[in-house]
TORKOL-4160 file (C-alpha; in steps of 0.2 Angstrom, whole numbers, padded with zeros to 4 digits, m for minus):
372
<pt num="1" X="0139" Y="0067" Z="0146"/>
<pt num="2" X="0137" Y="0070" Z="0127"/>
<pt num="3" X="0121" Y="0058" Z="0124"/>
<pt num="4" X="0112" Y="0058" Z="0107"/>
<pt num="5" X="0101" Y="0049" Z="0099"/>
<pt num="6" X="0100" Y="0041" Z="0080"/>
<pt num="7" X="0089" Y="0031" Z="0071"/>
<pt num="8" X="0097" Y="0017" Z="0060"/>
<pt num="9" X="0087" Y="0008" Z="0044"/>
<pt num="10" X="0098" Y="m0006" Z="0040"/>
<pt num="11" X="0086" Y="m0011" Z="0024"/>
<pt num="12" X="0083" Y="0007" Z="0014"/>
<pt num="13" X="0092" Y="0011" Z="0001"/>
<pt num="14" X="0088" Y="0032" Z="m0003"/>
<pt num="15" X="0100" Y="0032" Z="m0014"/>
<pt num="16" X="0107" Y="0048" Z="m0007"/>
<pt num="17" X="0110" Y="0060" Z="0008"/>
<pt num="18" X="0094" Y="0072" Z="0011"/>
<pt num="19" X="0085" Y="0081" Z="0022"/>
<pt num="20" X="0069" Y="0082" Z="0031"/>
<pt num="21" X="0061" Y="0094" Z="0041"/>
<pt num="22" X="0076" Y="0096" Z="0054"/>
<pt num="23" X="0081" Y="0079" Z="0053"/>
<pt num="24" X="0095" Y="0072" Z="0041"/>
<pt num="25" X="0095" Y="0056" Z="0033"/>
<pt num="26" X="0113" Y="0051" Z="0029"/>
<pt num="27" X="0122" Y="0035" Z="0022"/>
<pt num="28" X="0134" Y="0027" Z="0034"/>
<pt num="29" X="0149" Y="0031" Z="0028"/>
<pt num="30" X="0166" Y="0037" Z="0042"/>
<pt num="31" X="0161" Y="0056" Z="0037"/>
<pt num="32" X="0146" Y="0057" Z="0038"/>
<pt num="33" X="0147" Y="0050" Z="0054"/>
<pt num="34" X="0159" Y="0063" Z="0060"/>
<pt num="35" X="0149" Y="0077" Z="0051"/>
<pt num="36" X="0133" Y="0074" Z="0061"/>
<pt num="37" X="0137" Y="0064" Z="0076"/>
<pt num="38" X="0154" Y="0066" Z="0079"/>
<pt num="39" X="0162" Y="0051" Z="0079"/>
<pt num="40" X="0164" Y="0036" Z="0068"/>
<pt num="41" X="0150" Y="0022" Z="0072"/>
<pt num="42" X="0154" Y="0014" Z="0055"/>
<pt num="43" X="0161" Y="m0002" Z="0065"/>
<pt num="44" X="0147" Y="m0006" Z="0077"/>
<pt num="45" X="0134" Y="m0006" Z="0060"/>
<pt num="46" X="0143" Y="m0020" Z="0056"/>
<pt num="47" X="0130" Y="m0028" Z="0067"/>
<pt num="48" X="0118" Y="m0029" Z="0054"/>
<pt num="49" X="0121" Y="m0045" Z="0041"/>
<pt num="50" X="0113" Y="m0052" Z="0027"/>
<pt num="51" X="0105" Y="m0071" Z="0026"/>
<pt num="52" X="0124" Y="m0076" Z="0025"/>
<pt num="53" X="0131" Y="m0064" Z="0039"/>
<pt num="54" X="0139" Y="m0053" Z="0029"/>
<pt num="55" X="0139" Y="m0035" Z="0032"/>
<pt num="56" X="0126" Y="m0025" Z="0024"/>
<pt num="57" X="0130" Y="m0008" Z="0013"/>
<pt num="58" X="0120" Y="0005" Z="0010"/>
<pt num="59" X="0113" Y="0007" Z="0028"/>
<pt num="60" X="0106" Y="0024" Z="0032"/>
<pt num="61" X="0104" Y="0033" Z="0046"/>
<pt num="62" X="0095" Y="0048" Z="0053"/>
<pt num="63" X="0099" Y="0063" Z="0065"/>
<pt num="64" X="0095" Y="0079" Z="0073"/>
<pt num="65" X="0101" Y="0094" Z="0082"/>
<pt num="66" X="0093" Y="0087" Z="0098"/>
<pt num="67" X="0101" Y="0076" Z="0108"/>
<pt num="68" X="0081" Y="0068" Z="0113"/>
<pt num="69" X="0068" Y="0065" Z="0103"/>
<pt num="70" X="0052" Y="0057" Z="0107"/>
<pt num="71" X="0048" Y="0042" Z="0102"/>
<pt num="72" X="0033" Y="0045" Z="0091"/>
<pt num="73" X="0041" Y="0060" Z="0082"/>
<pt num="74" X="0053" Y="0046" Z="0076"/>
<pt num="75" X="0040" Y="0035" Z="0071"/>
<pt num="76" X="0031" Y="0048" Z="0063"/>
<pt num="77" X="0046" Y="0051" Z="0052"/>
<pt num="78" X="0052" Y="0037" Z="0046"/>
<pt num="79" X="0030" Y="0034" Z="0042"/>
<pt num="80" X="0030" Y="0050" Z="0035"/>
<pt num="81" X="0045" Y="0044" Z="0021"/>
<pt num="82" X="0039" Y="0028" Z="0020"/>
<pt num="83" X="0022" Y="0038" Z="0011"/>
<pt num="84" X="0031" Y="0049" Z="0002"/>
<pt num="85" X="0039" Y="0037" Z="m0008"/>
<pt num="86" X="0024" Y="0023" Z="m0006"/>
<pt num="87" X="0010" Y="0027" Z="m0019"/>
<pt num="88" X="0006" Y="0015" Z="m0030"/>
<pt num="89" X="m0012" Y="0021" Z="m0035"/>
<pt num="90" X="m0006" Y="0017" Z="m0055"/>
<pt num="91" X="0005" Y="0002" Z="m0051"/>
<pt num="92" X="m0002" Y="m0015" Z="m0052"/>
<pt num="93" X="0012" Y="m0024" Z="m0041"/>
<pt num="94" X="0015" Y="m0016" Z="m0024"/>
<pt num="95" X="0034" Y="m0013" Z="m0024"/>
<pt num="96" X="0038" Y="m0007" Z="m0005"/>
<pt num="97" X="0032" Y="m0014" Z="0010"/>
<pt num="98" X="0034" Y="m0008" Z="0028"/>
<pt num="99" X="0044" Y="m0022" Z="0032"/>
<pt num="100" X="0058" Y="m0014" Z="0023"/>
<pt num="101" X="0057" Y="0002" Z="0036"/>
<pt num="102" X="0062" Y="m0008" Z="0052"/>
<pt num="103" X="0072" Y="0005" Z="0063"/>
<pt num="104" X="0081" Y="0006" Z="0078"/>
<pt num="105" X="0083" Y="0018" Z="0091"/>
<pt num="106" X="0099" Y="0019" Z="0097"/>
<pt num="107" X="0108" Y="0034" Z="0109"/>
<pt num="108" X="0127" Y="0037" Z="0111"/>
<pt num="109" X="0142" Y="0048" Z="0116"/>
<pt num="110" X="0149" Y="0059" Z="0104"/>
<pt num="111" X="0163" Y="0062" Z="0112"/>
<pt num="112" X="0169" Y="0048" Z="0126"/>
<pt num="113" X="0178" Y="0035" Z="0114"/>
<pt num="114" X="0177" Y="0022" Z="0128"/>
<pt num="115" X="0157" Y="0023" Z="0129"/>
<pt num="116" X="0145" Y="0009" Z="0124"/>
<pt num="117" X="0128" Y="0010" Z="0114"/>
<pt num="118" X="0110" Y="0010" Z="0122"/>
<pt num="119" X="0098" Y="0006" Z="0112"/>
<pt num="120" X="0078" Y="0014" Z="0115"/>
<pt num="121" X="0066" Y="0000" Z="0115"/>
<pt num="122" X="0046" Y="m0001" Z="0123"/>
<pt num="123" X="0048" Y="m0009" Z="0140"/>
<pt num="124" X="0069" Y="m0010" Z="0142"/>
<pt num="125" X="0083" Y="m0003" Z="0136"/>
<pt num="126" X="0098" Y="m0014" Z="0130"/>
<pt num="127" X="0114" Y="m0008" Z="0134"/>
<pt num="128" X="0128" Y="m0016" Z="0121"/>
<pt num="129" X="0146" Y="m0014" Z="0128"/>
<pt num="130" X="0159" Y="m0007" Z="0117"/>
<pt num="131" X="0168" Y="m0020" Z="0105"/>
<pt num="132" X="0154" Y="m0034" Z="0108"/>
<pt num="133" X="0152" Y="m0043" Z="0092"/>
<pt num="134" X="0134" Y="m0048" Z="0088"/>
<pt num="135" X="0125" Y="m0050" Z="0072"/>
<pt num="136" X="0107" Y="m0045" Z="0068"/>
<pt num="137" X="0098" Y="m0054" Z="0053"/>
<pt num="138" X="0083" Y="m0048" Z="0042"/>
<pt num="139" X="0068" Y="m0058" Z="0041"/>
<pt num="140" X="0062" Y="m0068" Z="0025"/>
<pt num="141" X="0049" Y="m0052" Z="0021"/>
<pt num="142" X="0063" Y="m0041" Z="0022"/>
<pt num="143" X="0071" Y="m0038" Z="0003"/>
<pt num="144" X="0091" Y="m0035" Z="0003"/>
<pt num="145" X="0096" Y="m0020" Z="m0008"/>
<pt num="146" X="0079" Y="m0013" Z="m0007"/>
<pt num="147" X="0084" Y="0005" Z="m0018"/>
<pt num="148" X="0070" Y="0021" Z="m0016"/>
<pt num="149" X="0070" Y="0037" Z="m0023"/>
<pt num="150" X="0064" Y="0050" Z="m0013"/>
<pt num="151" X="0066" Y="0068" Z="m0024"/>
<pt num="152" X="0065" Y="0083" Z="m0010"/>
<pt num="153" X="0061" Y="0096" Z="m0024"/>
<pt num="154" X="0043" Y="0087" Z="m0031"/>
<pt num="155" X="0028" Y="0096" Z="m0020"/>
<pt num="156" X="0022" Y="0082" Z="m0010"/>
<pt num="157" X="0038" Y="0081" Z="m0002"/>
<pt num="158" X="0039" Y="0097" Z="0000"/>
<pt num="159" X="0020" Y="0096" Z="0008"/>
<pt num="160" X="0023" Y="0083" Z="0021"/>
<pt num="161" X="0039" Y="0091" Z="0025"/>
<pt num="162" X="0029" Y="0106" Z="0030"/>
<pt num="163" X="0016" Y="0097" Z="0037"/>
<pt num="164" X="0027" Y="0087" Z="0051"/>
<pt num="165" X="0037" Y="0104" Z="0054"/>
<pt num="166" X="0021" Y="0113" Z="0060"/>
<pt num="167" X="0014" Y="0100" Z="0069"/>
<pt num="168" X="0022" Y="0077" Z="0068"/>
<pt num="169" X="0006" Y="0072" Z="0078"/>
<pt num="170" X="m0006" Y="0079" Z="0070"/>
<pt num="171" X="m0020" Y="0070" Z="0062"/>
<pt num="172" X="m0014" Y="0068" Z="0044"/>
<pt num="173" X="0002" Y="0060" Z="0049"/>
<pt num="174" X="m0006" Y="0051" Z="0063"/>
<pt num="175" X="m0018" Y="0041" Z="0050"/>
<pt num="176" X="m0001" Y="0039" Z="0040"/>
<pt num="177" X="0006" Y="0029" Z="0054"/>
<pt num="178" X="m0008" Y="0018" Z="0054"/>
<pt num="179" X="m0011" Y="0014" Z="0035"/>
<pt num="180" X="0010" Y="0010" Z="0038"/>
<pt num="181" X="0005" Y="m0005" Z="0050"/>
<pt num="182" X="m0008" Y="m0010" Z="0034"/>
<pt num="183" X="0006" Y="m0011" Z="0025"/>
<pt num="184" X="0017" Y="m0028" Z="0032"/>
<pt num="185" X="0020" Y="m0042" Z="0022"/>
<pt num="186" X="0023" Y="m0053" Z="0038"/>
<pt num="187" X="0004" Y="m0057" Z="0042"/>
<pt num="188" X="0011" Y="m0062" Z="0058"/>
<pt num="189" X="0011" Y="m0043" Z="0062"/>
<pt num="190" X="m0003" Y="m0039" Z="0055"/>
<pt num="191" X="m0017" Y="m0050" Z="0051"/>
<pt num="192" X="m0033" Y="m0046" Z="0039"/>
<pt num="193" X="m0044" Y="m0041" Z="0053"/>
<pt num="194" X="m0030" Y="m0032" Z="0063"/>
<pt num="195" X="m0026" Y="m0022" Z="0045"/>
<pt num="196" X="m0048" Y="m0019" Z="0044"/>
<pt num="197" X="m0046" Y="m0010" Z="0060"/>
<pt num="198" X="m0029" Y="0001" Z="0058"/>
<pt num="199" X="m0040" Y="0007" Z="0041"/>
<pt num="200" X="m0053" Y="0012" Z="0049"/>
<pt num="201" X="m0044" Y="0020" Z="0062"/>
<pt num="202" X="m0035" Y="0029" Z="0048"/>
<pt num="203" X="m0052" Y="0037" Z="0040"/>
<pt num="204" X="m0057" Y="0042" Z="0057"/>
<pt num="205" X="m0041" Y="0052" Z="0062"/>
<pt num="206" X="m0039" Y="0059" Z="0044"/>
<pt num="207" X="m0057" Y="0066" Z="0047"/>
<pt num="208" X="m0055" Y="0068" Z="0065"/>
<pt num="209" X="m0071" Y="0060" Z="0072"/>
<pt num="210" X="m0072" Y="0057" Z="0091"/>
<pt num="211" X="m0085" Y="0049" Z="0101"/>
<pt num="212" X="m0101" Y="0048" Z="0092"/>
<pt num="213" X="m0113" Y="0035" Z="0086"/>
<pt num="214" X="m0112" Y="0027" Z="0069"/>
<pt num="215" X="m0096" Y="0034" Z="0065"/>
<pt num="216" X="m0095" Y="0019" Z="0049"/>
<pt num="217" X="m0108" Y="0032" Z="0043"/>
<pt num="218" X="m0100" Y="0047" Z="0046"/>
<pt num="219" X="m0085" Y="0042" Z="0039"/>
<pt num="220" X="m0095" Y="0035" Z="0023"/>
<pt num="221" X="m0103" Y="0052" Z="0022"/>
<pt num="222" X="m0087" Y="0061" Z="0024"/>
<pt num="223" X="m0076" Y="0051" Z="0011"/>
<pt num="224" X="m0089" Y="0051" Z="m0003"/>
<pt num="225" X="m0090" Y="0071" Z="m0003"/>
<pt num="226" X="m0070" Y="0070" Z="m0005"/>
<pt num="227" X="m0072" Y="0066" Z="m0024"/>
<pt num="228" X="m0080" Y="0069" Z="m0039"/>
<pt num="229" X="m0091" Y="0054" Z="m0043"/>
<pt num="230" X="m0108" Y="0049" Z="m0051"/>
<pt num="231" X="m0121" Y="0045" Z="m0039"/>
<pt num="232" X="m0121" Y="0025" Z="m0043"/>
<pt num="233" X="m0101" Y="0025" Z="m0038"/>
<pt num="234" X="m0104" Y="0037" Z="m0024"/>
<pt num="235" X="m0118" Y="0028" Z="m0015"/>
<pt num="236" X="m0107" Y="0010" Z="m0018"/>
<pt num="237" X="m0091" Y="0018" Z="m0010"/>
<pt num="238" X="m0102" Y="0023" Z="0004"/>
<pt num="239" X="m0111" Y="0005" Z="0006"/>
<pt num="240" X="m0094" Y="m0002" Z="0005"/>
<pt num="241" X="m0086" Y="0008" Z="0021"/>
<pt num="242" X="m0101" Y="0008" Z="0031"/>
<pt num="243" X="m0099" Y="m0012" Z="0031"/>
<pt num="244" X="m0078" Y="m0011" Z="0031"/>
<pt num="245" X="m0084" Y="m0005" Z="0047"/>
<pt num="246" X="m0094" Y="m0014" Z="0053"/>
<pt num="247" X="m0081" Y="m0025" Z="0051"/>
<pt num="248" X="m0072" Y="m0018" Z="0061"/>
<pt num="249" X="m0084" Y="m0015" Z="0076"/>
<pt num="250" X="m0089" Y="m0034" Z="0077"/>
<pt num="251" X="m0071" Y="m0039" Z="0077"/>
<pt num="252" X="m0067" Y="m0027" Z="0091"/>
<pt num="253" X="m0082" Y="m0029" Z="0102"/>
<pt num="254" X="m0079" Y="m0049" Z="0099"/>
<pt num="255" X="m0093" Y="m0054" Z="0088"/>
<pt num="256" X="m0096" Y="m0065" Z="0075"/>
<pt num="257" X="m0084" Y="m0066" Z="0061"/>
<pt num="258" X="m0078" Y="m0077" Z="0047"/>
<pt num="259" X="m0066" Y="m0077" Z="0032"/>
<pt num="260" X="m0079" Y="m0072" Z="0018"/>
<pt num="261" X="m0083" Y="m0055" Z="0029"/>
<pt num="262" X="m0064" Y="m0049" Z="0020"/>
<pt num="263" X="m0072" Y="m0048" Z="0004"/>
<pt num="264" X="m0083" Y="m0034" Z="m0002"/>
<pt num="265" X="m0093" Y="m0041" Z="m0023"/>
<pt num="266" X="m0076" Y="m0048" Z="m0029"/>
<pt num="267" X="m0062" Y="m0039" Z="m0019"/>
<pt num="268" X="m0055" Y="m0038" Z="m0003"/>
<pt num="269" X="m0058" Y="m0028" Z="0010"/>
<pt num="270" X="m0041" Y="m0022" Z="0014"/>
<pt num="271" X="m0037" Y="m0020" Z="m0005"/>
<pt num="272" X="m0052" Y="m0006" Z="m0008"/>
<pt num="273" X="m0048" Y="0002" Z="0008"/>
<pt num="274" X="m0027" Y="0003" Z="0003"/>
<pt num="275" X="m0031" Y="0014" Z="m0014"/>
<pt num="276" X="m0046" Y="0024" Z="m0006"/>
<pt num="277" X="m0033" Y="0030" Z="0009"/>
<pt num="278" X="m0023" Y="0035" Z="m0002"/>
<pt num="279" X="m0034" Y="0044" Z="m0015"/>
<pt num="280" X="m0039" Y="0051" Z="0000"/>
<pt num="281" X="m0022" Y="0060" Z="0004"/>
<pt num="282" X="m0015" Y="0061" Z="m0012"/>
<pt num="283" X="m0029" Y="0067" Z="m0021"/>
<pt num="284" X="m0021" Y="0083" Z="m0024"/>
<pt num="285" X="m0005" Y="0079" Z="m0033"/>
<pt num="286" X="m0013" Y="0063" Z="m0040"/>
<pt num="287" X="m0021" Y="0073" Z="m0057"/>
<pt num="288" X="m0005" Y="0074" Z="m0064"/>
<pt num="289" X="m0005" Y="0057" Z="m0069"/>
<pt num="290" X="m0015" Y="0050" Z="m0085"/>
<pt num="291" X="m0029" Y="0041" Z="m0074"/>
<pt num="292" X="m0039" Y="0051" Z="m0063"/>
<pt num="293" X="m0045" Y="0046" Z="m0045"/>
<pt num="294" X="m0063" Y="0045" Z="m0051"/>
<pt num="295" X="m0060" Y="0036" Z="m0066"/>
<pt num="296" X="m0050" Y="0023" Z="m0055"/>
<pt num="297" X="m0064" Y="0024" Z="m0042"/>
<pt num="298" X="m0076" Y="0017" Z="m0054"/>
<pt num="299" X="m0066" Y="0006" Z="m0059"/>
<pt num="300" X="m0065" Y="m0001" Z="m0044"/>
<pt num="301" X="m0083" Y="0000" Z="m0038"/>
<pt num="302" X="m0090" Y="m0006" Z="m0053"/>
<pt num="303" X="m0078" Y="m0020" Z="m0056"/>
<pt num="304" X="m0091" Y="m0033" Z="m0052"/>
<pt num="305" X="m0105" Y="m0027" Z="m0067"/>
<pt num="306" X="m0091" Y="m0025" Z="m0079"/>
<pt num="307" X="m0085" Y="m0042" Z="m0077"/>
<pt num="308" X="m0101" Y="m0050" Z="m0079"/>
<pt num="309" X="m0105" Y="m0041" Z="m0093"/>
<pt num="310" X="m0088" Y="m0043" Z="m0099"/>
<pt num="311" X="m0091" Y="m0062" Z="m0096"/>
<pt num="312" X="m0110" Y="m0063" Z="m0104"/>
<pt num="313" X="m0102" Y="m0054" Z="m0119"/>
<pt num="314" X="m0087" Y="m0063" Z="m0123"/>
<pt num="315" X="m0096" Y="m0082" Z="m0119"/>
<pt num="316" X="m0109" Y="m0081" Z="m0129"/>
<pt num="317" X="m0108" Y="m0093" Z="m0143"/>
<pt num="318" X="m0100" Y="m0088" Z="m0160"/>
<pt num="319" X="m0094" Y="m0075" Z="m0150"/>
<pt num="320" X="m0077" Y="m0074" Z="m0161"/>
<pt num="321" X="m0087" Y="m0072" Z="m0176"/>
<pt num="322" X="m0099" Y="m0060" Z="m0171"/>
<pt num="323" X="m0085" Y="m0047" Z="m0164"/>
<pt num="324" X="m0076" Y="m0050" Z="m0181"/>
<pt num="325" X="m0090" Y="m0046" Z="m0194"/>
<pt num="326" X="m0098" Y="m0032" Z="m0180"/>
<pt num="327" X="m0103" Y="m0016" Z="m0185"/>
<pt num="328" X="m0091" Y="0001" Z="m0178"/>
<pt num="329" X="m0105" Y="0008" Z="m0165"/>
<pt num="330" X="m0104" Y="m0011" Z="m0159"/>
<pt num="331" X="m0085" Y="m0013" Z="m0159"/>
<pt num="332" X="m0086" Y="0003" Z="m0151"/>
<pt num="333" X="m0095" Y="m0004" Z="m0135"/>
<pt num="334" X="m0084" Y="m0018" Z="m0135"/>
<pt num="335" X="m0068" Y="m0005" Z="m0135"/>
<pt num="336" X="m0076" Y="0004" Z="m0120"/>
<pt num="337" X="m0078" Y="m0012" Z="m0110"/>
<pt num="338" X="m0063" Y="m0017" Z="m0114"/>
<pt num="339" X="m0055" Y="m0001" Z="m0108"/>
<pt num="340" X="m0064" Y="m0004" Z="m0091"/>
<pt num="341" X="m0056" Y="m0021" Z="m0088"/>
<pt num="342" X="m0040" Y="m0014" Z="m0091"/>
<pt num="343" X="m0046" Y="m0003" Z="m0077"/>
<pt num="344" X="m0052" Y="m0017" Z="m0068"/>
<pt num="345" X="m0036" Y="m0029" Z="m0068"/>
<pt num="346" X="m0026" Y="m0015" Z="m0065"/>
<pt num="347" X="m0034" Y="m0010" Z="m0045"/>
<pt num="348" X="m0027" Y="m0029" Z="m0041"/>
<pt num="349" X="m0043" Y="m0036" Z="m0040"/>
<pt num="350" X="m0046" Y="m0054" Z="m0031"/>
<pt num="351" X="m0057" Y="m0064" Z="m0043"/>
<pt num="352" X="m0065" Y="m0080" Z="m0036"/>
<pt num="353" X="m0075" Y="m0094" Z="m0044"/>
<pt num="354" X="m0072" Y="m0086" Z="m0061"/>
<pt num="355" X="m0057" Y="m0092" Z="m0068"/>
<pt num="356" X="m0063" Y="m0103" Z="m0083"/>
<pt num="357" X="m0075" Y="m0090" Z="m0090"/>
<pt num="358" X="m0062" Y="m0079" Z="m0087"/>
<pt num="359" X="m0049" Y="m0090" Z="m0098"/>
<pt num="360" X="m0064" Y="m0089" Z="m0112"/>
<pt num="361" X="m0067" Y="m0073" Z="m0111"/>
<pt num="362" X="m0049" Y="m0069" Z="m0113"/>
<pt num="363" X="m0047" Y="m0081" Z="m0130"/>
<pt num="364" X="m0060" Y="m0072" Z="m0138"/>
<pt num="365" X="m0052" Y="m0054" Z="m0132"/>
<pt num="366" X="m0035" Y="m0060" Z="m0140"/>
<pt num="367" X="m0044" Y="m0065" Z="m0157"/>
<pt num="368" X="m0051" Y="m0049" Z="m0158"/>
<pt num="369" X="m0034" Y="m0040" Z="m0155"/>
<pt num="370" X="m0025" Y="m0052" Z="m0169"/>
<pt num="371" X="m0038" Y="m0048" Z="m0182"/>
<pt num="372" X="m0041" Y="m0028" Z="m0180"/>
């Protein structure tokens, strides 16, 4: 018999037909499916419906030459694409989340009209008889119509695609996998602590530390020789991922934890970790854009001085008159601050217990802008 296996994403939009390594990625349309598969699966998509059961468009699905594939080397893939088209290192709001890259696994005959479809899960395999009629929702994390641009001539394409031709499982893309699972909207995948230890699980594959004692150092160590940063940045970047994880190893080994362990001065944990992973990987095609990885670095790491400085300078009182009347090596301090809270709002900081100093501190910032 003529069995092959495809993967179908119901909720991605690419926008276009591409490849990747030696997999296609193709819209569901009756050629295509006669192109790469054979025969015409159009009807049997039908399956997946929107919130009122309609049909979805715009589905895509992905093959290959091989009629089996493993299932990691699919997982790998449709991770791997997820990154590609992921970073948000100068975006405020993330705009894709891994809940959008649901797949399923399903195998078929090419050529025996009369055949059903199996489809490839973790424990069983469900077997759906031709012509049955079912219908398979999204969940409320899921967004309908989601469109992404994936541009197979820009180099980091290009880079990843090489990199999962050589070798799918190697570490790189093995880290990948696990900053995707950080990447759920649906906390009931994923919780905080669960996301602390798929992180830290990413540092140590990317660096490719096995067994060895105080390996939250190690990595620490590691990371902070990955960029260019002044010691003061440097030595926070390391404090702050020698306690992410130890996080990580009292929630593991069942220790003592609570809620105010997820935050690191006045972020999150899991929002420090997100950008770093992906300086981390990125950082070569990143200094293209106008903000550098350091200079975002600092940002981050020095959020907490900046914003009590920030807040000491713009609270004081006669604050509005002062900064109106100052001299320009003054207002020239001010600028500079004001450029690093720029910075600092734009890493999605958390900000707790601040809010009303914040509020005055932004008055005074707009009556500076109106009058200059």
């Amino acid at each position: 018999m003529n069995k092959k296996q495809y993967l179908i994403l119901p909720y991605v939009n690419f926008k276009g037909d591409f490849s990747f390594a030696n997999f296609q990625i193709w819209e569901n349309t009756t050629e295509n499916w006669i192109k790469y598969f054979g025969k015409d699966n159009t009807n049997f998509l039908e399956r997946y419906v929107d919130t009122n059961g309609i049909s979805l468009k715009n589905i895509y699905v992905i093959t290959t030459a091989s009629s089996h594939i493993p299932y990691l080397q699919w997982e790998r893939l449709v991770h791997a694409l997820f990154f590609i088209m992921f970073p948000n290192y100068n975006s405020i709001f993330q705009k894709v989340f891994a809940d959008n890259f649901y797949f399923e696994i399903w195998e078929g005959n090419t050529s025996k009209e009369g055949d059903g479809y199996t489809k490839i899960d973790k424990f069983v395999r469900t077997i759906v008889a031709l012509g049955v009629k079912e219908k398979v929702y999204p969940d409320q994390y899921i967004e309908l119509g989601l469109e992404v641009d994936i541009q197979s001539d820009l180099k980091n394409f290009q880079y990843f695609e090489s990199k999962f031709l050589k070798n799918y499982n190697s570490n790189l893309l093995r880290s990948i996998s696990y900053f995707f699972k950080t990447q759920y909207r649906n906390i009931a995948h994923f919780p905080e602590f669960e996301d602390i230890v798929n992180y830290c699980s990413a540092f140590q594959t990317f660096f490719r530390i096995e067994k060895q004692h105080d390996i939250g150092k190690k990595i620490a160590g590691l990371l902070a020789n990955q960029f260019e940063l002044n010691e003061s940045v440097k030595y926070k970047l390391k404090e702050w991922m020698e306690r992410f994880y130890e996080i990580r190893s009292l929630y593991t080994h069942g220790g003592a934890i609570d809620r105010s362990m997820l935050i690191y001065q006045n972020q999150r944990h899991i929002d420090i970790a997100g950008q770093v992973f992906q300086f981390l990987v990125w950082k070569k095609f990143v200094q293209d854009h106008f903000r550098t990885i350091e200079t975002i670095l600092t940002g981050i790491f020095e959020s907490q001085p900046t914003f009590d400085e920030m807040i000491k300078l713009f609270t004081q009182k006669g604050a509005k008159e002062h900064f109106y009347s100052c001299d320009q090596a003054e207002f020239g301090k001010i600028s500079e601050l004001l450029d690093m809270l720029v910075i600092f709002t734009n890493t999605r900081i958390v900000v707790y217990k601040n809010k009303n100093k914040l509020k005055q501190a932004l008055k005074s910032i707009i009556y500076i802008i109106e009058h200059l």
